[in-house]
C-alpha positions as CSV (number, residue, x, y, z in Angstrom):
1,X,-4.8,26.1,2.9
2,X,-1.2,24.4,2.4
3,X,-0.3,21.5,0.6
4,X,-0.1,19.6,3.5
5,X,-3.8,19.9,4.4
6,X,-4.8,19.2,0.9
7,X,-2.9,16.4,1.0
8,X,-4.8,15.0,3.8
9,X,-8.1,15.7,2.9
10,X,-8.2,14.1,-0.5
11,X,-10.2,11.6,-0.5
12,X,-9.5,8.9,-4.0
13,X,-12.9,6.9,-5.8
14,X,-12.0,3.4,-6.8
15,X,-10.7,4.1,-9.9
16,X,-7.8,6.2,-8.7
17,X,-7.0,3.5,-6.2
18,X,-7.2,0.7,-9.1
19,X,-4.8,3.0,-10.9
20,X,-2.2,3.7,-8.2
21,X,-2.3,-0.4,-7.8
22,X,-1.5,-1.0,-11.4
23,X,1.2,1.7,-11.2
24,X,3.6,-0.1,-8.1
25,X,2.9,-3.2,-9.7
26,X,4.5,-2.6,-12.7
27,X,7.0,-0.4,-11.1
28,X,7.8,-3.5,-8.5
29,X,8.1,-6.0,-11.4
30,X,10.4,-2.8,-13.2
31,X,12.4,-2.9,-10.0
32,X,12.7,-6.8,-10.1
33,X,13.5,-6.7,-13.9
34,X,16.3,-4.5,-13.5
35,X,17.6,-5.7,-10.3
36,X,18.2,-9.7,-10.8
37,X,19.6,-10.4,-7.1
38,X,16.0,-9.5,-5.9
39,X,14.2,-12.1,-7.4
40,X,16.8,-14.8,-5.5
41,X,15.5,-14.0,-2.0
42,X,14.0,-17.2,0.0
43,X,10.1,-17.0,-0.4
44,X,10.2,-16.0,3.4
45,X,11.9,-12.8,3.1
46,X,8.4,-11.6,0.5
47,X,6.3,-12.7,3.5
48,X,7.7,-11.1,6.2
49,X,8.2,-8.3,3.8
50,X,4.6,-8.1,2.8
51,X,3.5,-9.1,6.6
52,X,5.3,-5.9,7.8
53,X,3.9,-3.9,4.9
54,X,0.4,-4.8,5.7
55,X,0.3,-4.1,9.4
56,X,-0.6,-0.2,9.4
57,X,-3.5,-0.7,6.7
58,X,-5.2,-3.6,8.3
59,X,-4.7,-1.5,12.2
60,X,-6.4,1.8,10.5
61,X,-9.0,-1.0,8.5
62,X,-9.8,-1.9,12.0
63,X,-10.0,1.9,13.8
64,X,-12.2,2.8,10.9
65,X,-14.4,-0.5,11.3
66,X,-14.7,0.3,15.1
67,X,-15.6,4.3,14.4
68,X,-18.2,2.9,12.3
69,X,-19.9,0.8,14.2
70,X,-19.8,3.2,17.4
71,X,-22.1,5.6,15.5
């Protein structure tokens, strides 16, 4: 089995997932901390950042939503 497939077939309980969250948040405010021209952006550069962030989660939210209730 390669690294790849492993990869893929992990499968993280909540506590990993509440981990991994903690971890970019403190890396983003890091980032922010050491980067001062970052934290001047217009609030509507975040949303549109965030926005475009969130689109593949909330598609493969709703694929998964539909799988389920197909069954």
């Amino acid at each position: 089995m390669s690294i790849i497939e492993k990869l893929t077939s992990f499968k993280a309980d909540w506590i990993d997932v509440g981990f991994i969250k903690i971890a970019v948040f403190a890396a983003a405010l890091l980032f922010a901390k050491l980067w001062e021209p970052l934290l001047s952006l217009d609030w509507y550069w975040y949303l549109i950042i965030s926005v475009a962030a969130v689109i593949k989660p909330v598609i493969t939210v709703y694929k998964w939503i539909g799988l389920a209730v197909s069954k």
